[in-house]
C-alpha distance (Angstrom), angle and dihedral (degrees) to the residues before:
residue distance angle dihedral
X1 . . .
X2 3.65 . .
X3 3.51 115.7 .
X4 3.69 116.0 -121.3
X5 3.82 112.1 -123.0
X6 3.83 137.8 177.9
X7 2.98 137.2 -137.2
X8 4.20 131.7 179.8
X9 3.64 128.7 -153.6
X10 3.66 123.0 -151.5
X11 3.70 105.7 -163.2
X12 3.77 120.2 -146.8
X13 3.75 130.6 170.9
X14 4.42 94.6 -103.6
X15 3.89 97.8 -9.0
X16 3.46 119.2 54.5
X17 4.36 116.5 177.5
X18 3.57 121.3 -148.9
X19 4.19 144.6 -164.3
X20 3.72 134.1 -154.1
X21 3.86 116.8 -165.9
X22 3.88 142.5 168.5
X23 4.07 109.0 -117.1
X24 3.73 91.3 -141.7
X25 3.80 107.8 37.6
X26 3.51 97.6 23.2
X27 3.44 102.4 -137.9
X28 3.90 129.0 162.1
X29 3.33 105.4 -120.6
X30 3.61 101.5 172.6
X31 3.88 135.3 -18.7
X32 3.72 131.3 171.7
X33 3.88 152.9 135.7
X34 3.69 124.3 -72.3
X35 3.94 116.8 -163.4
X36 3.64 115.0 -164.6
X37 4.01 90.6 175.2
X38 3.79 118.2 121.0
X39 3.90 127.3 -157.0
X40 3.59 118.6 -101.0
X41 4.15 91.4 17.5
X42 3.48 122.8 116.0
X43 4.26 108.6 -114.0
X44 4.08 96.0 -155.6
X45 3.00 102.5 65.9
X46 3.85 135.6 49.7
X47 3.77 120.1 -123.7
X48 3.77 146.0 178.7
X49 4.73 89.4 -81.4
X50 3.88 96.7 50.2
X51 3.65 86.1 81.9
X52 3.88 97.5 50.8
X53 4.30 88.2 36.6
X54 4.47 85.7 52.9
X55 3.37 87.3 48.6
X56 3.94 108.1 47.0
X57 3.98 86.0 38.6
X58 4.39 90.8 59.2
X59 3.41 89.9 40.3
X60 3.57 100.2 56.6
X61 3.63 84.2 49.0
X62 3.27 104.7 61.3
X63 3.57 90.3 44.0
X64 3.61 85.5 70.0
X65 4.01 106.9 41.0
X66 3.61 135.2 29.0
X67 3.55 134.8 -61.2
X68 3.89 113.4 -93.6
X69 3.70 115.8 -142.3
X70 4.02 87.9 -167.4
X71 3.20 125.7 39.6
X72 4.06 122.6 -165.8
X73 4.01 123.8 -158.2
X74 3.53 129.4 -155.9
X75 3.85 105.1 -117.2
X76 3.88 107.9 -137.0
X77 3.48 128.7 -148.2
X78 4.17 119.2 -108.0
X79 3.76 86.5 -117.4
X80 3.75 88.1 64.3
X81 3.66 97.6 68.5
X82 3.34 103.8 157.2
X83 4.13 87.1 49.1
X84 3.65 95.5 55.1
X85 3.83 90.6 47.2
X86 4.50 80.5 61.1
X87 3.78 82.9 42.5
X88 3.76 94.3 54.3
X89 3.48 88.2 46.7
X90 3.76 101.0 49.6
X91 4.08 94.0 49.1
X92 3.86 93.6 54.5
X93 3.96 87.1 45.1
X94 4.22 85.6 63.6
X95 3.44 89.1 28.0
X96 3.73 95.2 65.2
X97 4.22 89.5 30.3
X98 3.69 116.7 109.0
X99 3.27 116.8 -122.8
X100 3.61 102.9 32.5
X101 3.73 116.4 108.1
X102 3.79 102.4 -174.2
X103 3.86 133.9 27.6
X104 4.25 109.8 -164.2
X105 3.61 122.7 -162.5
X106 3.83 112.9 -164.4
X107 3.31 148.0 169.0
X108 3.74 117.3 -99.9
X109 3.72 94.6 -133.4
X110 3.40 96.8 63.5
X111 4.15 100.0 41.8
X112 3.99 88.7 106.9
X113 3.62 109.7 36.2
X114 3.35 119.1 -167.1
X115 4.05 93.9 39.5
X116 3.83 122.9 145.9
X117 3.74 100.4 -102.8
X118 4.12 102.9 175.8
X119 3.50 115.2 134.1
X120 3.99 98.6 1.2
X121 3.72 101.3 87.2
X122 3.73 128.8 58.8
X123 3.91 122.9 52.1
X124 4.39 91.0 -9.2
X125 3.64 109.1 133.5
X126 3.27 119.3 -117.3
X127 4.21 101.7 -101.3
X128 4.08 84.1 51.8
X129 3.93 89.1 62.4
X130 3.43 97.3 38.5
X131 4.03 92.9 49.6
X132 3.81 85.0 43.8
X133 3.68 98.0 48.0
X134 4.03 86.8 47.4
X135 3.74 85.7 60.4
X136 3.42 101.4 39.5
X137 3.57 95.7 59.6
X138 4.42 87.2 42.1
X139 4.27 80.5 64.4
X140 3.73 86.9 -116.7
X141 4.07 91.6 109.1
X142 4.41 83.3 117.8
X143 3.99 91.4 62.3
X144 3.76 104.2 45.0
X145 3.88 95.8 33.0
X146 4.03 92.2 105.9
X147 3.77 88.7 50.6
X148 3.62 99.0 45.7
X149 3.64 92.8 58.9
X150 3.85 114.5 106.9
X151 3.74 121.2 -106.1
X152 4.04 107.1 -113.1
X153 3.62 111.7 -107.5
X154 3.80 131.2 -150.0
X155 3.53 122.1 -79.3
X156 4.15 116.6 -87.4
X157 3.90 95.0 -119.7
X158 3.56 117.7 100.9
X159 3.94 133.8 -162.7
X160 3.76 125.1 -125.8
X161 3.50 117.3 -134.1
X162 3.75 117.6 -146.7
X163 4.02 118.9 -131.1
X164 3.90 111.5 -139.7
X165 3.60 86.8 -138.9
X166 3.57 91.4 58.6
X167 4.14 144.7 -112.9
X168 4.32 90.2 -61.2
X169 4.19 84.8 63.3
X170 3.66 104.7 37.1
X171 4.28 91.6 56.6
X172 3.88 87.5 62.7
X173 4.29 127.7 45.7
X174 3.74 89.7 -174.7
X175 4.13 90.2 58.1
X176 4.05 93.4 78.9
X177 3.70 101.3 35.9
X178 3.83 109.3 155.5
X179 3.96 88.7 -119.8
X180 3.62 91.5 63.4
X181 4.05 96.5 26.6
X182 4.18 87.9 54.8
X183 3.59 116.9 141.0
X184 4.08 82.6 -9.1
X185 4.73 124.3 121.7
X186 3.45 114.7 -142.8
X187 3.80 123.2 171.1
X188 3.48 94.2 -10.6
X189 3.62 93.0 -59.5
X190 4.24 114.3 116.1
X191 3.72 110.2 -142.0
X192 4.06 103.8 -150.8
X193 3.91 114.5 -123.4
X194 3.57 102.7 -95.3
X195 4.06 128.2 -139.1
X196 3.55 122.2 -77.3
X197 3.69 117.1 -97.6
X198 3.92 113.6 -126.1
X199 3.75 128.3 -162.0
X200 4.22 91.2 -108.1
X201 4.00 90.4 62.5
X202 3.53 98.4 38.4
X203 3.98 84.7 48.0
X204 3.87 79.8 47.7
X205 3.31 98.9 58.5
X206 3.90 100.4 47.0
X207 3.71 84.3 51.7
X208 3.90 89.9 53.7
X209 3.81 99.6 50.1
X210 4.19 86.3 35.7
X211 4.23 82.7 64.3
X212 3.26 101.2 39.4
X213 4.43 92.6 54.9
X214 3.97 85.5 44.4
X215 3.68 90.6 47.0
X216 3.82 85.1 62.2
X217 3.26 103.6 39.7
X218 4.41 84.9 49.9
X219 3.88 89.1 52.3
X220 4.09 98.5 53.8
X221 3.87 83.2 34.8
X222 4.22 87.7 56.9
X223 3.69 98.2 41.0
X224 4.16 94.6 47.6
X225 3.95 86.4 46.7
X226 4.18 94.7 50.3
X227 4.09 87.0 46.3
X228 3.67 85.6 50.1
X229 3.58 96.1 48.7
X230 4.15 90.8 48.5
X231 3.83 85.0 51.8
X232 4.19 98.5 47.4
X233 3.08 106.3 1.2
X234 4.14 143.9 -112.4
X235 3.58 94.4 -59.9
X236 4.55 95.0 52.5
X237 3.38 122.8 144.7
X238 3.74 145.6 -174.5
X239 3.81 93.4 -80.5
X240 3.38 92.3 50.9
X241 3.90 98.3 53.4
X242 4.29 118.8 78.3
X243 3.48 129.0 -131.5
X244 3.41 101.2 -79.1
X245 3.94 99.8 41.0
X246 3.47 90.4 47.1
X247 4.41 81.4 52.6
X248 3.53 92.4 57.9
X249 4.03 98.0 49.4
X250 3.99 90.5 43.8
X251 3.89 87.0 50.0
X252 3.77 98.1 49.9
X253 4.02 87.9 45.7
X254 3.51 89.7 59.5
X255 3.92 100.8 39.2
X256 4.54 79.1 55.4
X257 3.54 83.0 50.7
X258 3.63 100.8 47.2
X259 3.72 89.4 38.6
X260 4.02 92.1 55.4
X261 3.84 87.0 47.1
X262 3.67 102.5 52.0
X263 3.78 88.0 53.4
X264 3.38 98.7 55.8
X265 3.69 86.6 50.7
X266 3.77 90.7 57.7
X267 4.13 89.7 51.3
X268 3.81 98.8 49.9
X269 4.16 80.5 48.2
X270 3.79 94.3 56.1
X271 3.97 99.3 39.0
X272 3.69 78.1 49.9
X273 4.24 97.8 48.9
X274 4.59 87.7 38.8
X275 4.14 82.3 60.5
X276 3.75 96.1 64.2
X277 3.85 124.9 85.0
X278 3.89 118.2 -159.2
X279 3.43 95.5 -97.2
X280 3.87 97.5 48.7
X281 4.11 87.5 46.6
X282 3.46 96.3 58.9
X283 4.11 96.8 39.8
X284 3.55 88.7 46.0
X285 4.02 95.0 50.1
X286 3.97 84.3 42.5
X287 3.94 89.4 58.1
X288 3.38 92.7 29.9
X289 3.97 99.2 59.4
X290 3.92 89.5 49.2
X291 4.12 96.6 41.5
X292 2.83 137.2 -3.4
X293 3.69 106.0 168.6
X294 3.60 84.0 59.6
X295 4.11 94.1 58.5
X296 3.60 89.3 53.7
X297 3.80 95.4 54.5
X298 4.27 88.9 48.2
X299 4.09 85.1 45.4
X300 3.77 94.9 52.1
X301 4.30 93.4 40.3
X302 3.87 98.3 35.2
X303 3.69 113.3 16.8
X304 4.13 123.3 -127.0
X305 3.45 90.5 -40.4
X306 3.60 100.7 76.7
X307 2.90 109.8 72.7
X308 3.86 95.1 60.2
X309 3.82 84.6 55.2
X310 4.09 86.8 50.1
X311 3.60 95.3 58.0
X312 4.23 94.2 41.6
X313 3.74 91.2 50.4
X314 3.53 100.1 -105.6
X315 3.57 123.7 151.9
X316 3.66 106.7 -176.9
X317 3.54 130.7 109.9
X318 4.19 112.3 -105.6
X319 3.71 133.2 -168.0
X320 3.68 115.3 -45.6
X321 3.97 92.8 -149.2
X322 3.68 92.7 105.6
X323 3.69 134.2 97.7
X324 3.20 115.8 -56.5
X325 3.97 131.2 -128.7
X326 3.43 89.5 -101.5
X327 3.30 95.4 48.8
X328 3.28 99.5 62.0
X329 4.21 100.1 36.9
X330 4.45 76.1 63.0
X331 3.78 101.7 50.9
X332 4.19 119.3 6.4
X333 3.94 109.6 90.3
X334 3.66 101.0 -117.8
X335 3.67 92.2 71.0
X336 4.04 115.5 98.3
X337 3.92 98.1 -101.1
X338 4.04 98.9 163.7
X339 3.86 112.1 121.3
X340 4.12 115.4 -99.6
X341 3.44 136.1 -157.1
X342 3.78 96.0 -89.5
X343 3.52 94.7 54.0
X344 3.97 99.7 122.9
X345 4.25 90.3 -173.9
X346 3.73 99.0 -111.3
X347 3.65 98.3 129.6
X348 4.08 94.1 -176.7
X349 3.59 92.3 60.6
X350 3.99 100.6 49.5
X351 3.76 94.4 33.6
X352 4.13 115.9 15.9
X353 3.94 91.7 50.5
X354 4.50 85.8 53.6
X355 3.64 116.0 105.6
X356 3.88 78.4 -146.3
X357 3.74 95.4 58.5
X358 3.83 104.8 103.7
X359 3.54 121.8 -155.6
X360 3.74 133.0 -20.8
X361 4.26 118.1 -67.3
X362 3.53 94.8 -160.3
């Protein structure tokens, strides 16, 4: 009769540690490290060869050591995602293995019952328990019990601090930014008037957070194109991609696109704001608020100018040098910017071409 061994898998993301023991004399017959890792393959993240690398790696394995009858998983955490994906894969390997009449998936803290667990549970980071655990199972628990014990932490109650500008300002940080707090006394406390803005830092800015999203996008776009290269090779194409691979390119093409878009949206906006004077900002927001329909019509006949006239009672026709209608429908904010469906993503045709295009994005 076959004797009945077992053997526990501790799953890890390349490196995954193993045990083989007798169930009656518990005896360590063999333990080690498996690496399923691969040079020149990315290790966070799971791809299409971790299956075939799990695979080869347990069957070598048990080419070299006895059968297990029972076989005992590491239960991960659902924090651990990428873990319990290895997990998943590791129970259906056994699972499906011949031979093996039980696959176990338990909880680490309970593999060796019976353990002295003082003073390695509760608020112990995660090194201490590891360290401790290392030592535990060495049978040197009685020298490094002091140390193992967990610092004590502060107590869980915490004090609210009352804003002297009341509850309204402390629920938001962005409410008293120095921008909009310039030259401004709140609470007591004087808020200095700040620099003026000009249109080469605000442009600065846009530019900034425009990187920074493409930067992103670029990264994920890198990473999915060197897994696709290890999978097909340098030369891939379309035809060569599934569905879902050919999903994730299309969808980082269009977040680019989107990206690129919205940014030149946020130029034409600020050329548009940098035109205005104080005067013209608050008599077009007073015309604005009550019609706009009827602004556009005294842009496109009269130019800026009109609507100065407008609001003095003037009837008379003024100097057509202004912008023009069109100008304005391009680059001020009230106009309807949003994409549409006829929107074929050449951005130098709908907006380079425009009189009301300000400036260059790029």
């Amino acid at each position: 009769m076959r004797e009945k061994n077992v053997l526990s898998i501790d799953i890890g993301i390349r490196y995954l540690a193993y045990c083989l023991m007798g169930p009656e004399t518990k005896e360590v017959k063999a333990f080690g490290i498996l690496d399923i890792g691969e040079e020149g393959v990315t290790h966070n993240r799971i791809d299409s060869g971790t299956v075939a690398r799990l695979k080869r790696a347990f069957d070598g394995l048990l080419e070299k050591i006895e059968e297990p009858s029972i076989v005992i998983v590491e239960n991960q955490p659902p924090i651990a995602k990428l873990m319990r994906v290895i997990q998943g894969m590791t129970e259906m390997y056994f699972v499906c293995r011949e031979g093996v009449d039980r696959v176990v998936v338990f909880d680490g803290r309970k593999k060796i019952v019976g353990a002295r667990t003082k003073g390695l549970s509760g608020r112990a980071n995660y090194a201490q328990r590891k360290k401790a655990a290392v030592e535990e199972t060495k049978g040197a628990g009685a020298k490094t019990s002091s140390k193992s014990k967990p610092r004590k932490t502060a107590t869980k109650s915490r004090t609210k601090r009352k804003s002297s500008w009341g509850k309204k300002g402390s629920r938001s940080v962005t409410v008293f930014t120095p921008l909009k707090m310039s030259g401004k006394s709140v609470g007591g406390c004087e808020f200095p008037q700040g620099p003026a803005l000009t249109l080469d830092d605000a442009m600065a800015r846009e530019y900034t957070k425009y990187a920074r999203q493409m930067y992103v996008v670029m990264a994920k776009f890198r990473n999915l194109d060197r897994c696709l290269i290890l999978k097909h090779g340098p030369t891939y194409t379309g035809a060569n991609l599934n569905r879902s691979e050919a999903e994730a390119l299309a969808d980082l093409r269009l977040k680019a696109k989107d990206i690129q878009h919205q940014y030149q949206q946020s130029c034409a906006r600020k050329n548009f704001q940098f035109r205005w004077n104080t005067k013209t900002d608050f008599n077009r927001q007073a015309l604005v608020d009550k019609d706009k329909n009827e602004f556009a019509q005294l842009e496109a006949s009269y130019g800026v100018g009109a609507m100065d006239n407008k609001l003095a009672g003037v009837g008379s026709k003024f100097d057509p040098s202004g912008w023009a209608c069109a100008a304005f429908s391009r680059a001020s904010p009230f106009a309807d910017m949003a994409y549409d469906e006829g929107f074929d993503g050449d951005y130098g045709d709908d907006y380079g071409a425009d009189e009301g295009f300000y400036g260059d994005v790029y």
